[in-house]
C-alpha positions, 0 to 999 in steps of 0.5 A, a space after each residue: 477447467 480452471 479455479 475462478 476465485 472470488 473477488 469481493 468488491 465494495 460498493 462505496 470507496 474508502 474506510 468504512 471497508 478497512 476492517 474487511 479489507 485488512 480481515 481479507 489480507 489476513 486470512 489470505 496471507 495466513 492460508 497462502 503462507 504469504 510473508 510480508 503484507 505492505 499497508 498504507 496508512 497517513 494518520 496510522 488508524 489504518 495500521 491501528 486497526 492493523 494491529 487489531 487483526 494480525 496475530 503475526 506482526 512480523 508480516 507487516 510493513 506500514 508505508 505512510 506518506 512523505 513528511 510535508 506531505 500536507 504541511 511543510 516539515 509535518 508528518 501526520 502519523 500519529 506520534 504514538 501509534 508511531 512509537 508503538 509500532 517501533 516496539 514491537 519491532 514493526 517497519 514503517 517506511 516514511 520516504 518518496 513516493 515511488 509514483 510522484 517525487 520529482 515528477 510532480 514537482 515538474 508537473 506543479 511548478 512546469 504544468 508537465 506531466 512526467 512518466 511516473 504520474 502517467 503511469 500512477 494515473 494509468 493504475 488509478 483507472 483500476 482505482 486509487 487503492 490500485 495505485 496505491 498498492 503498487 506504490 507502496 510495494 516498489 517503495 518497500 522494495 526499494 527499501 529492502 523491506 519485502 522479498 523480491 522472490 515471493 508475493 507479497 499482499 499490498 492494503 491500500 485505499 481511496 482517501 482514508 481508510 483501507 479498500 482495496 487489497 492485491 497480491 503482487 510480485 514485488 520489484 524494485 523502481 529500477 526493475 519495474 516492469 518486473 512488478 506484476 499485479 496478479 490477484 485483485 481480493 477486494 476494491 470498489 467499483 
């Protein structure tokens, strides 16, 4: 017989599990030796929080949305949460989403849905939080961030906060149907 591990899902969506979440990620990555763990946050309380929890920074990767994500030239991350996390040495990647770009330019200016954003909604039905953990590790690998050759947890949520965390084995865009999602250790229903 095989070991069923236990999933933990939250009843609500969104930030009021971000401290839960990202207890979850730690604990896990602490007992299973798990090298890099990717978080996304916009405004960085995410990642804040992050910081609050994590003794070994060197695990993190923080992902935050593209600049003009809301407003034209702006990045909403926090400027000094920002410069913090550059002193003590912790990556965070501002760049494309992996799942949008140019397809939802396509799709905003043309009404045509491309194959990035079908295949973001498709992970979407699994729940945003889903969705955005793929995301953002094809994005850190992309950037060399992570390993390819080891799994990697990925923190991700519904609008803000954190509630939803996976263990994936990491690929790079070019390579994507090498991604694979193997454990689920915490979403909403």
């Amino acid at each position: 017989m095989s070991e069923v591990d236990t999933i933990v899902y939250f009843k609500e969506k969104g930030k009021a599990n971000t401290e839960k979440a990202l207890k979850l990620a730690y604990e896990y990555s602490e007992e299973y030796k798990i090298p890099k763990v990717v978080i996304a946050t916009s405004k960085g309380t995410t990642a804040a929080k992050a910081l609050d929890i994590f003794t070994d920074t060197d695990k993190l990767v923080i992902v935050t949305h593209v600049f003009g994500f809301l407003k034209p030239g702006e990045h909403e991350m926090d400027k000094e949460l920002l410069e913090l996390l550059k002193k003590k040495d912790i990556a965070v990647l501002t760049t494309t989403h992996a799942l949008a770009g140019v397809d939802r330019a396509i799709r905003r200016k043309h009404g045509t849905w491309q194959i990035a954003e079908l295949i973001a909604e498709v992970y979407r039905t699994f729940g945003q939080g889903t969705k955005v953990c793929a995301e953002i590790v094809l994005m850190a690998a992309d950037a060399g961030l992570i390993p390819i050759n080891k799994d990697v947890l990925a923190v991700g949520g519904t609008g803000r906060g954190a509630d939803t965390v996976w263990q994936i084995k990491p690929a790079n865009t070019f390579n994507f149907f090498d991604l694979r999602m193997k454990k689920c250790l915490c979403k909403p229903i």
